[in-house]
PyMOL commands that place a pseudoatom at each C-alpha (Angstrom):
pseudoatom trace, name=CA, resn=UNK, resi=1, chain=A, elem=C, hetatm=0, pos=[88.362, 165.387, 303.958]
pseudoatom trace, name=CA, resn=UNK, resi=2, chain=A, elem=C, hetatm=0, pos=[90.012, 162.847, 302.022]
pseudoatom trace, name=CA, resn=UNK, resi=3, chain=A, elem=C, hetatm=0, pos=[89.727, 162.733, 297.682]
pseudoatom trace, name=CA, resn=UNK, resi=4, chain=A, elem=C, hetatm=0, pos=[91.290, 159.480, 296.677]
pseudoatom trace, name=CA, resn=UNK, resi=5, chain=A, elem=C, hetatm=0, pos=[90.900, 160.712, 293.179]
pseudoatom trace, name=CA, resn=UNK, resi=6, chain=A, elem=C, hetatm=0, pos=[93.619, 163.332, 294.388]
pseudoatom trace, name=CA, resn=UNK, resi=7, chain=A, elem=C, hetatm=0, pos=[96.046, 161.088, 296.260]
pseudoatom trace, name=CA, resn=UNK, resi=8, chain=A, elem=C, hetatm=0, pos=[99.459, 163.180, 296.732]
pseudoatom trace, name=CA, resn=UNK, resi=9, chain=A, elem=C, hetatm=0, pos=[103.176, 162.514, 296.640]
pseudoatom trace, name=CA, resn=UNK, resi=10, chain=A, elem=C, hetatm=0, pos=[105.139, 163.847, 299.121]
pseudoatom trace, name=CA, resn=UNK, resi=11, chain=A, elem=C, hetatm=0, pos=[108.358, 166.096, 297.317]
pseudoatom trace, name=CA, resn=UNK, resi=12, chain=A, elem=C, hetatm=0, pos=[110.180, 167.004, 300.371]
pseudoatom trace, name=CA, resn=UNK, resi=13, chain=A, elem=C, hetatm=0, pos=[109.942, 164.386, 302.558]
pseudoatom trace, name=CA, resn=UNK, resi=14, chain=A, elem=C, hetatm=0, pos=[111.364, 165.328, 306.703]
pseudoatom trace, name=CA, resn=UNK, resi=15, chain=A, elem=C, hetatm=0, pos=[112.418, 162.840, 309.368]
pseudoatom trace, name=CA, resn=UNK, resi=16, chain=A, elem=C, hetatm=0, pos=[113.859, 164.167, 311.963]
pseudoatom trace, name=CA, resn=UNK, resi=17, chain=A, elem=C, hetatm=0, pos=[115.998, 162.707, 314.615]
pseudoatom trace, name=CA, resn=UNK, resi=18, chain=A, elem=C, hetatm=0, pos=[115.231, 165.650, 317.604]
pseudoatom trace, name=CA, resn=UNK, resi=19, chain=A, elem=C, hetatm=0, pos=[112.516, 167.706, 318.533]
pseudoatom trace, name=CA, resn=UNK, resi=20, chain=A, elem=C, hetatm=0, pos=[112.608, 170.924, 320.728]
pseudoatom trace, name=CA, resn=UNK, resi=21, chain=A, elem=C, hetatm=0, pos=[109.597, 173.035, 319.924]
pseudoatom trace, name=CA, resn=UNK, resi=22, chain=A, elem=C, hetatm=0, pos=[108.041, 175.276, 322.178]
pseudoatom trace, name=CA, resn=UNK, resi=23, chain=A, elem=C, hetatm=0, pos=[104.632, 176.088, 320.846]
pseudoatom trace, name=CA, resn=UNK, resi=24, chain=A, elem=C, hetatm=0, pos=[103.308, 180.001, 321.813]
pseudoatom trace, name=CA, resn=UNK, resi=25, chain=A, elem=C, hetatm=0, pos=[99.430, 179.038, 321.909]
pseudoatom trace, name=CA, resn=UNK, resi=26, chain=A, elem=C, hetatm=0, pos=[97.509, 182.914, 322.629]
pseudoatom trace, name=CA, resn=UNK, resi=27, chain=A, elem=C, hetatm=0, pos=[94.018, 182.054, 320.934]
pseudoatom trace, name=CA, resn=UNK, resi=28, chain=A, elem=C, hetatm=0, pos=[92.379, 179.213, 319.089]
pseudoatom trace, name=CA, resn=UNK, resi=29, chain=A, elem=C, hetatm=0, pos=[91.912, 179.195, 315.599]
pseudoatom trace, name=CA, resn=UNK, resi=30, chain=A, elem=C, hetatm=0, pos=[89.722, 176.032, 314.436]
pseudoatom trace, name=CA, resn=UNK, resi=31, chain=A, elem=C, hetatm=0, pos=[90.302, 173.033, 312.044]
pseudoatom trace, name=CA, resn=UNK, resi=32, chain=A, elem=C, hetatm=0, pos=[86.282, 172.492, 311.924]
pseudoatom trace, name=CA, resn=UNK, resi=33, chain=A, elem=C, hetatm=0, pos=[84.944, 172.159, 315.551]
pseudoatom trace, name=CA, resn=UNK, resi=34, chain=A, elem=C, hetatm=0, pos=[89.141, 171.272, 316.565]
pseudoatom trace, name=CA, resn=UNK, resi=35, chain=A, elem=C, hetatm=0, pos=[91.481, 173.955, 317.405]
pseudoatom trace, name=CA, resn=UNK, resi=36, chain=A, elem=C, hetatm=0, pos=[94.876, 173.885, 315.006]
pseudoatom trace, name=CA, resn=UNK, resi=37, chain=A, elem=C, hetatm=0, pos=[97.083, 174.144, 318.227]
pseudoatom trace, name=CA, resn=UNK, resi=38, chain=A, elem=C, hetatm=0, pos=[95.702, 170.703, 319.426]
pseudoatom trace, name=CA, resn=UNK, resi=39, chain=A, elem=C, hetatm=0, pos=[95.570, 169.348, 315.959]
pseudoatom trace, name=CA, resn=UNK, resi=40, chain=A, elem=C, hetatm=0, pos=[99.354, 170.599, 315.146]
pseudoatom trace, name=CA, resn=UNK, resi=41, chain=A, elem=C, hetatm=0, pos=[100.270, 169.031, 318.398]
pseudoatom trace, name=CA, resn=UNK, resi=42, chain=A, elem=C, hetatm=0, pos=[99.138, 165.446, 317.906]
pseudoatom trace, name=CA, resn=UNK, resi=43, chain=A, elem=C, hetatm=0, pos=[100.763, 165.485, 314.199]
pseudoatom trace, name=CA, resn=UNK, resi=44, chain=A, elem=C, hetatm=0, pos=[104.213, 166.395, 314.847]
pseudoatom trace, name=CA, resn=UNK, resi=45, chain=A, elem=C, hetatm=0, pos=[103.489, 163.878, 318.340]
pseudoatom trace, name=CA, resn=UNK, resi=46, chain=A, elem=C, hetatm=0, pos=[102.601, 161.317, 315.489]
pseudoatom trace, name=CA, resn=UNK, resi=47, chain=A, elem=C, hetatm=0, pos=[105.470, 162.317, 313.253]
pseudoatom trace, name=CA, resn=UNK, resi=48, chain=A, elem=C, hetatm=0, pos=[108.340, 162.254, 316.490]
pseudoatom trace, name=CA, resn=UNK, resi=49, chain=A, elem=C, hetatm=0, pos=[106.120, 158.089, 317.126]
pseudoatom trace, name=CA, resn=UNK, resi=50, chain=A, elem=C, hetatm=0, pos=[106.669, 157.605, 313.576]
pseudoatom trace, name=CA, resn=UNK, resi=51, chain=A, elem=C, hetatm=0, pos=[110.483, 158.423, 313.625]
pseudoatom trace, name=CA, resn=UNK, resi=52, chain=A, elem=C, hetatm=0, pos=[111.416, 157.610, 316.793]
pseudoatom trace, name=CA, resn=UNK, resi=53, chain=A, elem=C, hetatm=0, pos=[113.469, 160.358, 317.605]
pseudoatom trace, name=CA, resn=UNK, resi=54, chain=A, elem=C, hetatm=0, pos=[113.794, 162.312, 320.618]
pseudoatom trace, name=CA, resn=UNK, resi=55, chain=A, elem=C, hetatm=0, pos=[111.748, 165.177, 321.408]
pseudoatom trace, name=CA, resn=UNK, resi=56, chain=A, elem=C, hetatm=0, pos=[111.089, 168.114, 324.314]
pseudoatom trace, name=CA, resn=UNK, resi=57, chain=A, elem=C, hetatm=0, pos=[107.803, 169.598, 322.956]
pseudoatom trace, name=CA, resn=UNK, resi=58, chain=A, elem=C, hetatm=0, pos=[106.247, 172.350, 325.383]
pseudoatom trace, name=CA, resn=UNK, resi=59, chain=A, elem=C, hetatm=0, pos=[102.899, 173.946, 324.986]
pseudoatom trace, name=CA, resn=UNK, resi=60, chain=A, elem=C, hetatm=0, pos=[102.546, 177.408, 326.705]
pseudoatom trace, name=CA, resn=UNK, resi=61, chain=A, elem=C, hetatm=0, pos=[99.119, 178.749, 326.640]
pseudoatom trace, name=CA, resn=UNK, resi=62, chain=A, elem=C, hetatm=0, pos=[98.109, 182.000, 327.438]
pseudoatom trace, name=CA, resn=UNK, resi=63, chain=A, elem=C, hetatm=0, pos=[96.024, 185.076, 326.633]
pseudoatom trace, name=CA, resn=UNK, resi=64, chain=A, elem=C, hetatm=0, pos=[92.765, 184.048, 325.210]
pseudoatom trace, name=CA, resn=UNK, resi=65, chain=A, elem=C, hetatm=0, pos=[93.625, 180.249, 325.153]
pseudoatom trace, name=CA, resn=UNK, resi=66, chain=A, elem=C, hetatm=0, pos=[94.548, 179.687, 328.595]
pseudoatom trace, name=CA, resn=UNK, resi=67, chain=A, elem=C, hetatm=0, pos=[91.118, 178.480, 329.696]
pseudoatom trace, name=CA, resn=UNK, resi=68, chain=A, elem=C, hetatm=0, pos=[92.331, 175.452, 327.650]
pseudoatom trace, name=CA, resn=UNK, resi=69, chain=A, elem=C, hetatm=0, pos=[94.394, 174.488, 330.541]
pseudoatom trace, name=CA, resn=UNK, resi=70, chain=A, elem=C, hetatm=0, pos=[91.801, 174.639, 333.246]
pseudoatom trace, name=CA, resn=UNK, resi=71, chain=A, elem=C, hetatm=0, pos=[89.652, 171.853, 335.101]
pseudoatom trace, name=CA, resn=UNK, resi=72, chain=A, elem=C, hetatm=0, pos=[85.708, 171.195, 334.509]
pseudoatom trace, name=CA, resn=UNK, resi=73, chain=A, elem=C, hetatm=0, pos=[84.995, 173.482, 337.622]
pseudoatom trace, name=CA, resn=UNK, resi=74, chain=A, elem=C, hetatm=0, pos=[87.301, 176.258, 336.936]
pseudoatom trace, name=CA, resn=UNK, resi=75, chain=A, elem=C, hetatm=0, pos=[86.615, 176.304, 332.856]
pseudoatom trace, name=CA, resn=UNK, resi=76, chain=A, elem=C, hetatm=0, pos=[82.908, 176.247, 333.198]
pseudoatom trace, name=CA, resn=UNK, resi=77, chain=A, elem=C, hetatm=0, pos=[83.494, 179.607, 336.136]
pseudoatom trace, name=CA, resn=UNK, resi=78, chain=A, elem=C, hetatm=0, pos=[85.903, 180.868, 333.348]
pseudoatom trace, name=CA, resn=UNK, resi=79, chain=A, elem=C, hetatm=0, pos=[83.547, 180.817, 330.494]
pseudoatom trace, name=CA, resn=UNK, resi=80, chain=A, elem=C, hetatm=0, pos=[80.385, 181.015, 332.215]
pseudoatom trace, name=CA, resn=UNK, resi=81, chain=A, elem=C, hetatm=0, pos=[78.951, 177.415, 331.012]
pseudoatom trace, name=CA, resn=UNK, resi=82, chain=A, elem=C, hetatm=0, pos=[78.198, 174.749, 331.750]
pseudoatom trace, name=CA, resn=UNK, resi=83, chain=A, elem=C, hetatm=0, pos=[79.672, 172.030, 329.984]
pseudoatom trace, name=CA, resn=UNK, resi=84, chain=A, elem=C, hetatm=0, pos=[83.037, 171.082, 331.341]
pseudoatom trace, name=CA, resn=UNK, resi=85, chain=A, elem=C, hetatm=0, pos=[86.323, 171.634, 329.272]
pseudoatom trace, name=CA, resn=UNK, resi=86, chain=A, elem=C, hetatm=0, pos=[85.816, 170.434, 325.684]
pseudoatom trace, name=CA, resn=UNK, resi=87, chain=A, elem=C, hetatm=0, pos=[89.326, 170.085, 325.626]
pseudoatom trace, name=CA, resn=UNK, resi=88, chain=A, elem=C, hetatm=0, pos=[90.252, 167.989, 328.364]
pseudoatom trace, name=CA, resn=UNK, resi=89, chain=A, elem=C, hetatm=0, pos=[91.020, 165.233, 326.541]
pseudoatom trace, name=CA, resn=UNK, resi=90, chain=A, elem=C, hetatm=0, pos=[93.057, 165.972, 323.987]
pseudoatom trace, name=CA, resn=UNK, resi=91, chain=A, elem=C, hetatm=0, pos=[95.131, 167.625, 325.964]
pseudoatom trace, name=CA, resn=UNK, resi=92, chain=A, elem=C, hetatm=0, pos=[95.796, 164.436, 328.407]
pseudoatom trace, name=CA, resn=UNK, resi=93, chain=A, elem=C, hetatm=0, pos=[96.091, 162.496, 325.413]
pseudoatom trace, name=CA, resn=UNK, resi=94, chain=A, elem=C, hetatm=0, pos=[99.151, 165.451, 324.428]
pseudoatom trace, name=CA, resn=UNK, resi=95, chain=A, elem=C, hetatm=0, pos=[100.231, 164.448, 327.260]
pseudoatom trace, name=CA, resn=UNK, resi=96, chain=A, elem=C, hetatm=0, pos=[100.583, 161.204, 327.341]
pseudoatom trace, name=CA, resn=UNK, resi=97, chain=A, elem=C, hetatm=0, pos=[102.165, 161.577, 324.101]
pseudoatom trace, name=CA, resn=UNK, resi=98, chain=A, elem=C, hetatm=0, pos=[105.074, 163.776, 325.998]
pseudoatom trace, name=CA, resn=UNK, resi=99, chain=A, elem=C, hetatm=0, pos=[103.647, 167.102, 325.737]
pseudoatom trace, name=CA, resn=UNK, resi=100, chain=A, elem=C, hetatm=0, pos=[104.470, 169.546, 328.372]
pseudoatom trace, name=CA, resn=UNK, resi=101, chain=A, elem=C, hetatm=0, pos=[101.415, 171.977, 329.104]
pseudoatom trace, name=CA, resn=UNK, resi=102, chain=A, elem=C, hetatm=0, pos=[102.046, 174.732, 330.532]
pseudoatom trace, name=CA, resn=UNK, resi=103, chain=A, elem=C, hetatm=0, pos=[99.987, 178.217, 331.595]
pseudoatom trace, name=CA, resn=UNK, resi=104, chain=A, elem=C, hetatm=0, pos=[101.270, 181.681, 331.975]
pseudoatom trace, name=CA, resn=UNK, resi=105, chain=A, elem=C, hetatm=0, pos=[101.364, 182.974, 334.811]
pseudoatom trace, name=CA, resn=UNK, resi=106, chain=A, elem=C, hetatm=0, pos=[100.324, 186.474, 334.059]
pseudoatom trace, name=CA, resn=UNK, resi=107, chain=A, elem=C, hetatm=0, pos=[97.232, 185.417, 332.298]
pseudoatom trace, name=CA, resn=UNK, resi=108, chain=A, elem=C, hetatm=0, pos=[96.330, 182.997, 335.485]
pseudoatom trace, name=CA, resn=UNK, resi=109, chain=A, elem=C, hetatm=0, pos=[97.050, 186.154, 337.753]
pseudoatom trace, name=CA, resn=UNK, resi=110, chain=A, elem=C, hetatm=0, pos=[94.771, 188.252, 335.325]
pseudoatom trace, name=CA, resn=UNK, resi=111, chain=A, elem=C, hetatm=0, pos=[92.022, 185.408, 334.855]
pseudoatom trace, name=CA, resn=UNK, resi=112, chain=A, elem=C, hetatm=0, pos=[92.343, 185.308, 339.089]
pseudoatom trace, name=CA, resn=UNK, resi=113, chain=A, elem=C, hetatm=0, pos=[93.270, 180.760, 338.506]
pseudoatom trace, name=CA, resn=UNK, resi=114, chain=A, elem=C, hetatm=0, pos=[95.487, 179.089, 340.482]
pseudoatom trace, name=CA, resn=UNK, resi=115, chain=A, elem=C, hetatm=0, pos=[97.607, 176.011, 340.512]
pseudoatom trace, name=CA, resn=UNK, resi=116, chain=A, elem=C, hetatm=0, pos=[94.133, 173.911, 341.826]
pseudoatom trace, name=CA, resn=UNK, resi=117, chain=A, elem=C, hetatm=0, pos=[91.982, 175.185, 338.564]
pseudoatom trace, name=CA, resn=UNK, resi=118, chain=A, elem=C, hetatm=0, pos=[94.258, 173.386, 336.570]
pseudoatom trace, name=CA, resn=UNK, resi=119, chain=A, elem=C, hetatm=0, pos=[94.017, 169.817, 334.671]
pseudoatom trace, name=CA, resn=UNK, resi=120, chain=A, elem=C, hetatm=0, pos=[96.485, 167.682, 336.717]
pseudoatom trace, name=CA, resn=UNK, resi=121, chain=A, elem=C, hetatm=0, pos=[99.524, 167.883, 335.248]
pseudoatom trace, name=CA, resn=UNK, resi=122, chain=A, elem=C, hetatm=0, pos=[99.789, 171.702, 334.096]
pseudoatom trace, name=CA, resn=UNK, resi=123, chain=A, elem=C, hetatm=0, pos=[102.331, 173.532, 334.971]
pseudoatom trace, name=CA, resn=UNK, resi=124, chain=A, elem=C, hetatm=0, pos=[102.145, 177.604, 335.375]
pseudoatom trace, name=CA, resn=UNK, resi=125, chain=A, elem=C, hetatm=0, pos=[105.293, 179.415, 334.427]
pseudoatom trace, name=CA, resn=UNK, resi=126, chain=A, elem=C, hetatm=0, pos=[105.937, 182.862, 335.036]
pseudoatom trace, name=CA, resn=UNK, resi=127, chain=A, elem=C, hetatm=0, pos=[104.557, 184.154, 332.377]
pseudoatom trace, name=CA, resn=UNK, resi=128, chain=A, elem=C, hetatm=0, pos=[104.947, 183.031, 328.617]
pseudoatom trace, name=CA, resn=UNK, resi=129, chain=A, elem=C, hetatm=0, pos=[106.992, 186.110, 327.308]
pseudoatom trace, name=CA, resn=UNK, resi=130, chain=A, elem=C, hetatm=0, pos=[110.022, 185.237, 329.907]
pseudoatom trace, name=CA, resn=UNK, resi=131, chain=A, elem=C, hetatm=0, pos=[109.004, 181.235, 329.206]
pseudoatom trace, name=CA, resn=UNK, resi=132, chain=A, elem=C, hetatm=0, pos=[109.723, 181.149, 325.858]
pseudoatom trace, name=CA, resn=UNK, resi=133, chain=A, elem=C, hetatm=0, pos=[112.748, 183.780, 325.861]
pseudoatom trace, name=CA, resn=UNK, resi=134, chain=A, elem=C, hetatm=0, pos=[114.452, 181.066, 327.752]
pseudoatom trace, name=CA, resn=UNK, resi=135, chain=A, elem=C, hetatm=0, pos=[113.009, 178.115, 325.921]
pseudoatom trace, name=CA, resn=UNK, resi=136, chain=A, elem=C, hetatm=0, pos=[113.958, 179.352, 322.532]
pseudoatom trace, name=CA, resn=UNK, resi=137, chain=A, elem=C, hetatm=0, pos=[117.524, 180.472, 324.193]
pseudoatom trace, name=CA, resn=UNK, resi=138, chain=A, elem=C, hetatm=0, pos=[118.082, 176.798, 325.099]
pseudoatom trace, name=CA, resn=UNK, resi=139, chain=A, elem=C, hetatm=0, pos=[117.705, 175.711, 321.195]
pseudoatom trace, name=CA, resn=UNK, resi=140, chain=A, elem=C, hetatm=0, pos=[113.715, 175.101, 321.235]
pseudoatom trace, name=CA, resn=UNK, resi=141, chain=A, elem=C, hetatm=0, pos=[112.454, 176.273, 317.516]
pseudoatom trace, name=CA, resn=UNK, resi=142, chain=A, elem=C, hetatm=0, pos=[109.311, 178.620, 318.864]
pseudoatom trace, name=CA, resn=UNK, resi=143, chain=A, elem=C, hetatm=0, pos=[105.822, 177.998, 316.700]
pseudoatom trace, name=CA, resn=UNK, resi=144, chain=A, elem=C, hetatm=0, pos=[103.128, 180.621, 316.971]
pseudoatom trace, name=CA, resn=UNK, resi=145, chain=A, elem=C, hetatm=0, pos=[99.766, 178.959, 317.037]
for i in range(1, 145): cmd.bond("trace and resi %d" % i, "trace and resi %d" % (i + 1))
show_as sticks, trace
zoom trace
């Protein structure tokens, strides 16, 4: 909630000119009724717009967030509702924004989901651990959401 009464100055102000982040996303934690992982996703999508500089930005989601990643059919199965993924869209707007989604593989094998329960577009790696091992070896800064 904004206070214009309170308006801020920004001290240390960042523009950077890369991005390689691979963001670890095991649970959701909420900003109000929107997790922080999605939210933290479209600002530093905003801030890479706003700078123009080049950016590899994965999202690997796994353990108890990796019903994030799943289709209308497969989420409502998942979490025994009937609603269709709340989430849908913000992911496809992630990606749109050049977000890479991606799923672990061990928590698909353990939630029994395939490559078809997915929102088109998701990728499943095999498994996050290994994923972001070799992300982070490659020069991605890893973020635990």
């Amino acid at each position: 909630m904004s206070n214009s009464a309170n308006p801020i100055t920004v001290d240390i102000p960042v523009a950077l000119k890369q991005v390689k982040s691979v963001h670890s996303i095991g649970g959701l934690a909420f900003e109000g009724d929107l997790p922080a992982s999605l939210f933290h996703l479209q600002l530093i999508v905003a801030d890479i717009i706003d700078w123009g500089a080049q950016s590899e930005v994965i999202a690997v989601f796994h353990t108890n967030a990796g019903h994030v990643t799943l289709h209308d059919v497969a989420y409502d199965a998942a979490r025994h509702i009937a609603t269709g993924n709340p989430y849908k869209e913000l992911v496809f707007a992630l990606m749109n924004g050049g977000v890479k989604i991606e799923l672990c593989g061990a928590t698909a094998k353990a939630n029994g989901w395939g490559n078809a329960d997915l929102l088109p577009g998701v990728k499943i790696n095999t498994d996050a651990m290994a994923r972001t091992i070799q992300l982070v070896q490659q020069g991605f800064v890893k973020i635990t959401e």
